[in-house]
Structure formats: C-alpha cells, structure tokens
C-alpha positions as CSV (number, residue, x, y, z in Angstrom):
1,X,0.0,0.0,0.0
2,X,2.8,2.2,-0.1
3,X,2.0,5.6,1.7
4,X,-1.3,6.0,-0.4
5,X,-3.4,5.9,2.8
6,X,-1.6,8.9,4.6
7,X,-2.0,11.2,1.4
8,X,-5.7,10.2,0.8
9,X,-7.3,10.3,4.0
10,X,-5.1,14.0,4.4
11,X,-6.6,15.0,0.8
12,X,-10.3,14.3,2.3
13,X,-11.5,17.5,3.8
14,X,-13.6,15.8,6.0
15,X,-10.7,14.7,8.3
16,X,-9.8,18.4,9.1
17,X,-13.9,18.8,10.0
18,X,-12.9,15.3,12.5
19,X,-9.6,17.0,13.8
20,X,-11.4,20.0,15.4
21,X,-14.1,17.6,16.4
22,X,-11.8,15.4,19.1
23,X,-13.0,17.3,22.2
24,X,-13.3,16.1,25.9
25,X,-16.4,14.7,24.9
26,X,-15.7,11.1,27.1
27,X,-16.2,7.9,24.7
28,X,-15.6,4.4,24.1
29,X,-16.1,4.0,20.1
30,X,-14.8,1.7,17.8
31,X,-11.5,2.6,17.8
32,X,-10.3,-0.6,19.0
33,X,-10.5,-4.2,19.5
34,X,-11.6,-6.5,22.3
35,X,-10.4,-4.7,25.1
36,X,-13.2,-5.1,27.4
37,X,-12.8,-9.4,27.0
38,X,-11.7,-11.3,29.8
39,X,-9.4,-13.8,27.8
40,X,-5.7,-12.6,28.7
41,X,-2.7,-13.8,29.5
42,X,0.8,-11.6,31.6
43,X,4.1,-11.9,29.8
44,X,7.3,-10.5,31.5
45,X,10.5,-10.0,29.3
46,X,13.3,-10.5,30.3
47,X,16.2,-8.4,30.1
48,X,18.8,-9.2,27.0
49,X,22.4,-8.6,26.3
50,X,23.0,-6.6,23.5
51,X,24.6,-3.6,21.7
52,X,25.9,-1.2,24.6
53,X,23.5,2.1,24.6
54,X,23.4,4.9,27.6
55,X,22.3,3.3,31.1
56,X,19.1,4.1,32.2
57,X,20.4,6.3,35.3
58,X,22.8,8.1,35.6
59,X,24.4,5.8,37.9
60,X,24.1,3.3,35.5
61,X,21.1,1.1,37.5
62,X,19.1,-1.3,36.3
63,X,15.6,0.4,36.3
64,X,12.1,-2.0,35.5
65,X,9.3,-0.5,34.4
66,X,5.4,-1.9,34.1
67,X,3.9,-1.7,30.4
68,X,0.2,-2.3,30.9
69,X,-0.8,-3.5,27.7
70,X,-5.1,-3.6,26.9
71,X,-4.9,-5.0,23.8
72,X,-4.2,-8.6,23.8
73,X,-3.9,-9.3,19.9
74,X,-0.8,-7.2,20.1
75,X,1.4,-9.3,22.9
76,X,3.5,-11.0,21.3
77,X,3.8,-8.4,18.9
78,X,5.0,-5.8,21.8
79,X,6.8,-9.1,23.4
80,X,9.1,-8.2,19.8
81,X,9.3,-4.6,20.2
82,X,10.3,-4.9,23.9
83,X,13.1,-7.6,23.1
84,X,14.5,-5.3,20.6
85,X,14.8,-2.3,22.2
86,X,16.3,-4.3,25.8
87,X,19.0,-5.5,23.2
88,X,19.5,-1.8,22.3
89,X,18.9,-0.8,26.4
90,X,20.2,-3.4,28.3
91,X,19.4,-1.9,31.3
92,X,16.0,-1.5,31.2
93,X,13.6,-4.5,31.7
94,X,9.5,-3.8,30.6
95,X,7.3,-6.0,31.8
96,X,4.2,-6.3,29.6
97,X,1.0,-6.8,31.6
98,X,-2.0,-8.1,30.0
99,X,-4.7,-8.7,32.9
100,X,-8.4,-9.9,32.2
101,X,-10.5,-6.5,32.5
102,X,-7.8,-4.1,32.1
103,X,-10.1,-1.3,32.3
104,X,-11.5,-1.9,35.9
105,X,-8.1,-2.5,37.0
106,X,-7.0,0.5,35.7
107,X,-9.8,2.3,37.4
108,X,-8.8,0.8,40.6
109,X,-5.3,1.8,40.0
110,X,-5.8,5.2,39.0
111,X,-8.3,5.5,42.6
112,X,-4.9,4.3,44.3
113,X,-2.6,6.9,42.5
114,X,-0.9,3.3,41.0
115,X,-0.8,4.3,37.3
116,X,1.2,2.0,35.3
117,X,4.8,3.6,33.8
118,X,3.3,3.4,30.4
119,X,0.3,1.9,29.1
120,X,-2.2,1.8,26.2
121,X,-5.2,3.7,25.8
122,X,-7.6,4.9,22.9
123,X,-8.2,8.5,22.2
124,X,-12.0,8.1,22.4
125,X,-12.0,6.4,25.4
126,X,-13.9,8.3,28.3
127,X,-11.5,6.3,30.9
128,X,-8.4,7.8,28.7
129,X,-9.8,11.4,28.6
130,X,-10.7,10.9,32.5
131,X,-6.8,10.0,33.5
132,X,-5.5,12.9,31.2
133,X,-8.1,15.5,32.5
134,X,-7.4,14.6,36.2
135,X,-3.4,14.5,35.9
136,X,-2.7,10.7,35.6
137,X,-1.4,10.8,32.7
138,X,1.5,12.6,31.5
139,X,1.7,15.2,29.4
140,X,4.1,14.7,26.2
141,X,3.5,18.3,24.7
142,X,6.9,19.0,24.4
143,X,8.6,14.9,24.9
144,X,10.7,14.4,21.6
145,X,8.3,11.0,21.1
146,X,5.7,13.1,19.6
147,X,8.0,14.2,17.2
148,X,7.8,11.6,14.5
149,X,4.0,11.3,14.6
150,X,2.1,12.1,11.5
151,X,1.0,15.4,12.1
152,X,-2.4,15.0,10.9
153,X,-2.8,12.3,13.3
154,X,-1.0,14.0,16.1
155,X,-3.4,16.7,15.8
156,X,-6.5,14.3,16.1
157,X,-5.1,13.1,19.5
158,X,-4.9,16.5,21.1
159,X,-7.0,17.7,24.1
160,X,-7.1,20.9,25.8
161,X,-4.2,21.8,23.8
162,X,-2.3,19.2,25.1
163,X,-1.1,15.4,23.9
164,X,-1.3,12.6,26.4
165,X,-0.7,9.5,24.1
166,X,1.4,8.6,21.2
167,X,-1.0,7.1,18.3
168,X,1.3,4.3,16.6
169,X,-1.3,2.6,14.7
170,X,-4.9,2.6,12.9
171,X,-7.9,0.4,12.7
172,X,-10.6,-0.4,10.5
173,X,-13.2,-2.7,9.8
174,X,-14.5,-5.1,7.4
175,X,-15.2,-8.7,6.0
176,X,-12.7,-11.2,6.5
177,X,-13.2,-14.2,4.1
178,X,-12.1,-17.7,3.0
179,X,-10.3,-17.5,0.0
180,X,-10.6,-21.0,-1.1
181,X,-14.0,-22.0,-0.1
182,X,-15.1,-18.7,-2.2
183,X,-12.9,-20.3,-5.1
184,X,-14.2,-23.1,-4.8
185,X,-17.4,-22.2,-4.8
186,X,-17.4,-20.0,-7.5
187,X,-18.3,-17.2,-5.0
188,X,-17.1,-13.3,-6.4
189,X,-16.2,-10.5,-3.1
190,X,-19.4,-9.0,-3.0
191,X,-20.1,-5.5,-3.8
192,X,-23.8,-4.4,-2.3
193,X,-25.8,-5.2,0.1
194,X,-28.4,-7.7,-1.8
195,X,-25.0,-9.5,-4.0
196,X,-24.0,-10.0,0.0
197,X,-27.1,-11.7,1.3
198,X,-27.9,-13.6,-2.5
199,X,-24.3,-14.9,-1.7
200,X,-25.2,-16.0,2.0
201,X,-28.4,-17.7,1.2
202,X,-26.5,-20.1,-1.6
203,X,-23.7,-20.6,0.7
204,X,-26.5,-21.7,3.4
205,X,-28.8,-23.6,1.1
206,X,-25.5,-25.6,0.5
207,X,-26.2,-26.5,4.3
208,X,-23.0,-24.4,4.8
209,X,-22.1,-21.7,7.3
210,X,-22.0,-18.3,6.1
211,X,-21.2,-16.0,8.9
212,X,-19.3,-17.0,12.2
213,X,-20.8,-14.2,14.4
214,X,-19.4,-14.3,18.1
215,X,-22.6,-12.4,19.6
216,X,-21.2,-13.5,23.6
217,X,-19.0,-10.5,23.5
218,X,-21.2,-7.9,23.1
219,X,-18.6,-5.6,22.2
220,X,-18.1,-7.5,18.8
221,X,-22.3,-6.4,18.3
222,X,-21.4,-2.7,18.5
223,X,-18.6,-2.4,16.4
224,X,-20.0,-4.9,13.6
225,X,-23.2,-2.4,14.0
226,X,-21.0,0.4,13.4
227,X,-19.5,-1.4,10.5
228,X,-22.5,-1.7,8.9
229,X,-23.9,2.1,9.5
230,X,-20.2,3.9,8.9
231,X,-20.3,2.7,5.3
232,X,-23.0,4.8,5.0
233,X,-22.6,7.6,7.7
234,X,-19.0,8.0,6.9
235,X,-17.2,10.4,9.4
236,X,-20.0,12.2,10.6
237,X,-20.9,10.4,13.4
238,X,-19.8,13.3,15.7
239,X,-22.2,15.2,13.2
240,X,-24.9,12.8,14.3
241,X,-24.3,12.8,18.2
242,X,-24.2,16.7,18.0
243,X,-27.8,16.3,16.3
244,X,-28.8,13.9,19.2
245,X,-28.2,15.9,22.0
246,X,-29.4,19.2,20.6
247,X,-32.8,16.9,19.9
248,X,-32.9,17.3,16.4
249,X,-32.8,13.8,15.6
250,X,-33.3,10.5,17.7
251,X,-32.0,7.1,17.1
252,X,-35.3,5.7,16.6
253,X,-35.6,8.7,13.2
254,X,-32.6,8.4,12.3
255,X,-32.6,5.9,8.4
256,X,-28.8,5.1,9.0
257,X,-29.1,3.5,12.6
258,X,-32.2,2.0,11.8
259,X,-30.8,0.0,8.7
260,X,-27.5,-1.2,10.1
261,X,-29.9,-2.4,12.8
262,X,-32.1,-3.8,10.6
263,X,-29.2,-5.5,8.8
264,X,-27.5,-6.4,12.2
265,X,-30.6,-8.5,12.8
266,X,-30.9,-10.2,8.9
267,X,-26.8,-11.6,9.4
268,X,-28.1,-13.9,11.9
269,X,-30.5,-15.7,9.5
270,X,-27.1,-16.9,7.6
271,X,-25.0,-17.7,11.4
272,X,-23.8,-20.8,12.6
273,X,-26.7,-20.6,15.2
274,X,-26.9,-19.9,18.7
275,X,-24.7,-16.4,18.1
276,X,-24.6,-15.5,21.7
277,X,-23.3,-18.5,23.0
278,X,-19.9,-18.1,20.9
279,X,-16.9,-15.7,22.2
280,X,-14.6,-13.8,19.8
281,X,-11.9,-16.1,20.8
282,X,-13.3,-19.3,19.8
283,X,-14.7,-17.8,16.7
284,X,-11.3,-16.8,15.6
285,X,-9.9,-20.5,16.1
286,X,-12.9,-21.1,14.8
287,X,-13.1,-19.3,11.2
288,X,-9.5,-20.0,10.8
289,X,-9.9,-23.8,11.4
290,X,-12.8,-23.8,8.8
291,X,-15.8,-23.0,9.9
292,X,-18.1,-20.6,8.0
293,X,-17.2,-18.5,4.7
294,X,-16.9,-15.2,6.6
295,X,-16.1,-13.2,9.9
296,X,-17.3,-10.0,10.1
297,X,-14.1,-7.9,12.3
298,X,-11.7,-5.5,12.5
299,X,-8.3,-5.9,10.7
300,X,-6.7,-5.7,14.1
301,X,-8.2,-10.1,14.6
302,X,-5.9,-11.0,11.6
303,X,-2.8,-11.9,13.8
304,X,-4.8,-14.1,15.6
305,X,-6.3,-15.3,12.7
306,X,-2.8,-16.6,11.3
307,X,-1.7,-17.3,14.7
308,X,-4.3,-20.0,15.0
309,X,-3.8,-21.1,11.2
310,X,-0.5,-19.7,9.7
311,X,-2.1,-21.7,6.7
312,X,-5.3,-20.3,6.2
313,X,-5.8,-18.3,2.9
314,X,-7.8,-15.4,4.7
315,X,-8.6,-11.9,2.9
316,X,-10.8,-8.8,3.7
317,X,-13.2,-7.3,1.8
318,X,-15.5,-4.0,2.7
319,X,-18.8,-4.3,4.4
320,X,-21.2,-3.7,1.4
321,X,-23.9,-1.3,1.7
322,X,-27.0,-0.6,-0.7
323,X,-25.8,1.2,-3.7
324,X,-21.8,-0.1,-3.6
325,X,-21.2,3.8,-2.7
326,X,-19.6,2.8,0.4
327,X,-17.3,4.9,2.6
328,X,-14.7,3.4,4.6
329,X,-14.2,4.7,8.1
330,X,-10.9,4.8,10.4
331,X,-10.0,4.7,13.7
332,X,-6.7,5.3,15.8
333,X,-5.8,2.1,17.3
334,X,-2.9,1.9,19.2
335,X,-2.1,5.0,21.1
336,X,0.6,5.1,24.1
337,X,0.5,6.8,27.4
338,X,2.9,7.3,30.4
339,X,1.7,7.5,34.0
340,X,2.0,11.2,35.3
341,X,3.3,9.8,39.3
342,X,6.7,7.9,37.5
343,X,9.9,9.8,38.4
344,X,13.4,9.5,38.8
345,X,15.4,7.0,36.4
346,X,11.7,5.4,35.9
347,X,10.8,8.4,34.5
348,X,13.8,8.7,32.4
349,X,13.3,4.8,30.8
350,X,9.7,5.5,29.9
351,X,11.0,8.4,28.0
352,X,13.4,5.8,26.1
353,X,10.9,3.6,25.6
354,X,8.5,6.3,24.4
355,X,10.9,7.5,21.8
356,X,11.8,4.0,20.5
357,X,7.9,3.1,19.9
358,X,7.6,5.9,18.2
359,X,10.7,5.9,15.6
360,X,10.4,4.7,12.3
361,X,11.9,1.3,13.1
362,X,9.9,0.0,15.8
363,X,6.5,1.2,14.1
364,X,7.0,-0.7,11.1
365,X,8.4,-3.8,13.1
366,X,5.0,-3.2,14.6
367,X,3.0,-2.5,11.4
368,X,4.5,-5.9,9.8
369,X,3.1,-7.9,12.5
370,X,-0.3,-6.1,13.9
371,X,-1.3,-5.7,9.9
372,X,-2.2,-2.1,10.5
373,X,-1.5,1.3,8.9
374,X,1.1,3.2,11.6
375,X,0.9,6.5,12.9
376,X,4.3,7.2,12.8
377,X,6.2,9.2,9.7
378,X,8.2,7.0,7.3
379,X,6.4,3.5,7.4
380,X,5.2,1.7,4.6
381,X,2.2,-0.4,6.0
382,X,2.0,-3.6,3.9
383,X,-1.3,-5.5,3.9
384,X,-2.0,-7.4,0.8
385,X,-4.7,-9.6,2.7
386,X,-6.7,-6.3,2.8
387,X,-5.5,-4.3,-0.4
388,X,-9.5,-4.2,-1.4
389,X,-10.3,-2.3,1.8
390,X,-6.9,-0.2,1.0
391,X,-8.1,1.0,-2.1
392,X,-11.5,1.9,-0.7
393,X,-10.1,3.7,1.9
394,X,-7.7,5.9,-0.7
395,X,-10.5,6.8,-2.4
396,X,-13.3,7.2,0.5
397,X,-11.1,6.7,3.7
398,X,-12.2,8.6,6.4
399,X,-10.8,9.4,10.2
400,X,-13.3,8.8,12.9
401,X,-12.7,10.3,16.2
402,X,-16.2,11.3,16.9
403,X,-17.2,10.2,21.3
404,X,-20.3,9.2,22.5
405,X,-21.0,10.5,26.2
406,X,-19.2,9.0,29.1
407,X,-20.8,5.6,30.0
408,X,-23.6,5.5,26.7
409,X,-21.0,2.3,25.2
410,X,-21.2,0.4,28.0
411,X,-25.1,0.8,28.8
412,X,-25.4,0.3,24.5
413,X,-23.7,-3.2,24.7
414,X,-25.3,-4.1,27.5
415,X,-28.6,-4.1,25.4
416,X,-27.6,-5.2,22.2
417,X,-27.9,-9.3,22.8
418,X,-31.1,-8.0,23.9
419,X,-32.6,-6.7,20.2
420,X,-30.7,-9.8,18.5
421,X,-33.3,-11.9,20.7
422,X,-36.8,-10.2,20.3
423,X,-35.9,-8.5,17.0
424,X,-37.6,-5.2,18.2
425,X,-35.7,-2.7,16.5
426,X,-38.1,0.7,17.2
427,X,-38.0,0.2,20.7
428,X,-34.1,-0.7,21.4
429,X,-33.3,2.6,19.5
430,X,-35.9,4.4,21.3
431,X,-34.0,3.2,24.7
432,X,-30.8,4.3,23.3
433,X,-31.8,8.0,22.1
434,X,-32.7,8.1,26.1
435,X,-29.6,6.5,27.4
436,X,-27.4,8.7,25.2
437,X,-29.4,11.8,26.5
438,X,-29.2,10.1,30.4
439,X,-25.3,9.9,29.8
440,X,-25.1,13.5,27.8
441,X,-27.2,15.2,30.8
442,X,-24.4,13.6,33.3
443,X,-21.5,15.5,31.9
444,X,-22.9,18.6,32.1
C-alpha cells in the first residue's frame, strides 16, 4: 500500500472537519478491539544482552518498568518490540502486563494513585480522557516521542491543547473471508448489500455456514453495528451525536441506525446458530480452522487469525452497503501513554521507551506484525490480505474520532444481545436515544 493511505485520508477535507471535532467529549467508540474481553494472559520479558546504549540512570542502575498493555492481539507483537529495544537498552527491563479487565483495573489503579509507567489507551475512550483530564497521565506536549508522529494524526489526539498518548497505529473494519471455499465455490467478493445476502443464502442452502458471528461478547455487536452504519454515515458520526443531544434527531428517526440495525438482525438468519453462545476467541480459532465462509471484524483479529492457522488463505473485503457507494471509516488504534506519578530514572526509561515506539523502526516492526497502517512518519504499511479495503479507503477513507458521552458504550452493549433476541428494533433505538441523553445530561 505504499503511503497511499496517509495522502488520501489528508486529501479528504472531511478529516480536518474530524480533527477539530476530538474534544473532551468522554467515549468508548470503535476505535479498537476487544479490550473489554476477559481472555488474557501476563508476559514479563526479560532483560537481553545486546549492543551497549546509555544506562538508564545516571548511575548506571538497572531500572524496571510496568507496560500495561489492553490490547491482547498485540502481545507478542510488543513481546518483539520490547526484546529489541532491551538489546539496544540493556538496562532497562519492561514487563508487559495483560490482565483480564484491564479497564476496571485501571480504574482501581488510578483510585490508588498506582498508574502503570506506560500503558495503552484509545483517544475516544472516556476512561483515557478521564486520566488525562485529572493529571494521571503525563503530558508529552513537548517529549521528543511526539516528534515523529504524523501530524495529521497527532493533531487528532490532542486535548485541551495538550497530547497525552502517542498514536502508533490505525484500525478499520470489514469482512474477513475464505479465499478458497469462495474459489471453490465460484463465489465473487461482493459488492452491495443484496449480492451480500444472495451470496449468504447459496452458501447456506448448501447447508454451509456463512457467517461465524461471536454475539457472547457484546462488544463485537457494536462495532460490527458500526460497521455496517459507517459505510454509509462515513465520518460524521460526531455530526450525528451533536444532532442527538441538541434533539434534532433521535435514534429511533434516524434511516442510517435504523438500517444497520435492521441489517445487524438479517446476518443472523445466515449464522452458525446460537450467536450469543460463541466468544470472539473461539470464533477466531474457529473461522481459521474452517468454519463458516466469513467473519465480520476488525483488521486488528488477523494476527490471531494466522496465529491459529498460519495456513489459512484469509482476505478482507468492505462491508457492502446498498448502492456499492460505500465509505470506509478509520480509527486510531494503538495509542501510548505514560503514568504522570513515575519519576526518577523510571521516569527517564519511559521516555526511552516512548521515543523507541515511536521511531520509524519500531513502528514498522509493529505495522509488519499487527497488519495495520502506523501513525508514525516513514512506514510503509504492507497489507495485501486487505488491499480491497486499501483502495476503498484511498478513495473514501475517512478518520473517525467522533465520542459518544461517558458511559452511553457500556449501557449500549449491554442491550444489544437483547434486540438480537426479540428482533424489536423501534424500541431498542428508542431506549438508546434516552440512554445517550441520560449519559449526555451527566456530563454537564
């Protein structure tokens, strides 16, 4: 893919419109993967000899520091990064951390004044803009590991003025297929809406699986919901919250939601059955072991994928919509922050590690293996399992950065399973145009 991604999405004028829209409006959107799952395992590296590079102190101490990593498709990936740069500082150790429910624990840690050294976080996340706003996070204005972030992006990031994490890496959404069983069965990538469900009704009247849909994890309900809706809406979801709490619209009037809602509850028809009872982990070993012809997810489960079949023949196509006019939304994925209370030669490691995440080298190491477009100036993101969702997105890629209210996610995905049951579609989005304005009317 070259670089083509950076200079389209920064030819859209849309993105600038995003840009000024990333406010301390508190969110969790779908800006990244399964971080809310309780499947996750702690890794500790250990520290490596290697080429001599300036000791962590200024004595020349061996300093550790915690990495509290939320995203678990990205350990060993980090577990790669972390080796390399011990070889290049071998007197730092990190420690990765990867704990079931990293967000409550964080929570609980931040209550403590026990912020992790460093740490990842997402932009949009109302936990993230809650650490930065109250001082637990610290502020990397004017740290020199800002310096080799896209500016575009770096801009997008920024709050109050101020920059809190390092984005290294973006996300988007799609179709993730079987390249041989659609060879085999003479099946073409689909390219609207009605080619995508004439496609899953031959492929189930074959008494076949169409879809793996892990509906257990509620979190995979939202984000394929806004897969479906942002190939329509685009980037203007922030357009469309603004609309909700000034009460010019509701969820319930509004055609987009109600469609991708509409369309959320069709997929099911073409399942493996029993959606809620499968998690987004076993659905990965799942698809990639051959079960169904498609897995509707983010470009962020194709490590796994691979991981759990390095031999599968897997690609990505977009989520169709009506007309084949679809737009292709983006969302920064990997972002890193630092813990405001680490001082001393702690302090001065996290900077080092900071500055190495952020150069050139380490975010195309982790570009190659996380399959994702970087951040970071100078890397060529190479993903030829996705190239048809590439060349959407240079011609209709857009940045989304848009926040719900603080808490709406949570309540939202706590009634999705719901709607997927009972099918009643009017009165879910009626309940959340009154949780979104419950959770708007709390911040004020």
């Amino acid at each position: 893919m070259k670089k083509r991604i950076v200079s389209a999405i920064l030819a859209t004028a849309m993105v600038a419109t995003l840009f000024a829209g990333c406010s301390n409006n508190n969110s969790s959107s779908t800006s990244s993967a399964a971080k809310d799952d309780s499947s996750s395992k702690t890794t500790s590296s250990t520290t490596e000899s290697g080429a001599e590079s300036t000791p962590a102190g200024n004595d020349g101490a061996k300093v550790e520091i915690e990495f509290l990593q939320q995203k678990r498709e990205a350990v060993d990936t980090f577990d790669a990064l972390i080796q390399e740069f011990q070889k290049q500082n071998p007197n730092i150790t990190v420690t990765q951390n990867t704990v079931p429910d990293a967000g409550t624990v964080l929570m609980t840690r931040a209550a403590s004044n026990e912020m992790p050294d460093v740490l990842t976080h997402w932009p949009t996340d109302a936990a993230y803009i809650q650490f930065a706003t109250q001082g637990r996070l610290k502020d990397l204005t004017d740290n020199a590991c800002m310096d080799n972030v896209i500016d575009s992006y770096k801009e997008s990031i920024k709050l109050d003025g101020k920059y809190y994490t390092v984005p290294i890496s973006l996300n988007f959404m799609g179709v993730f297929y079987d390249v041989d069983k659609f060879k085999d069965g003479g099946y073409e990538v689909p390219k609207t809406w009605d080619e995508f469900i004439n496609l899953a009704k031959d492929i189930q009247g074959k008494g076949e699986v169409a879809f793996v849909l892990p509906d257990k994890d509620s979190w995979t309900i939202s984000q394929g919901w806004d897969n479906i809706g942002g190939k329509d809406r685009g980037g203007e979801m922030g357009k469309f919250y603004d609309e909700l709490r000034a009460g010019t619209t509701t969820y319930q009037d509004d055609p987009i939601a109600v469609d991708s809602m509409e369309k959320m509850i069709e997929l099911r028809e073409y399942s493996q059955g029993d959606t809620l009872s499968l998690g987004y982990d076993q659905a990965i070993n799942d698809f990639a072991t051959g079960t169904g012809y498609m897995f509707i997810q983010g470009i962020w489960a194709l490590p796994s994928i691979e991981s759990a079949n390095p031999d599968k023949n897997v690609a990505m196509f977009p989520m169709p919509n009506d007309k084949g006019d679809m737009k292709q939304p983006l969302g920064v994925d990997v972002a890193i922050c630092a813990g405001a209370d680490t001082t001393g030669d702690k302090a001065d490691a996290v900077d080092k590690f900071l500055l190495y995440l952020s150069s050139t080298e380490a975010a195309q190491m982790y570009s190659d293996k996380d399959h994702s477009p970087s951040c970071i100036k100078g890397v060529e993101a190479q993903i030829p399992q996705a190239q048809a969702v590439l060349d959407l997105i240079d011609t209709a890629g857009v940045l989304d950065i848009s926040a719900p209210p603080a808490g709406f996610e949570e309540t939202k995905r706590s009634k999705l399973q719901q709607v997927l049951i009972d099918k009643d579609v009017n009165a879910f989005l009626t309940t959340m145009t009154e949780d979104f304005l419950a959770a708007a009317a709390s911040e004020q």
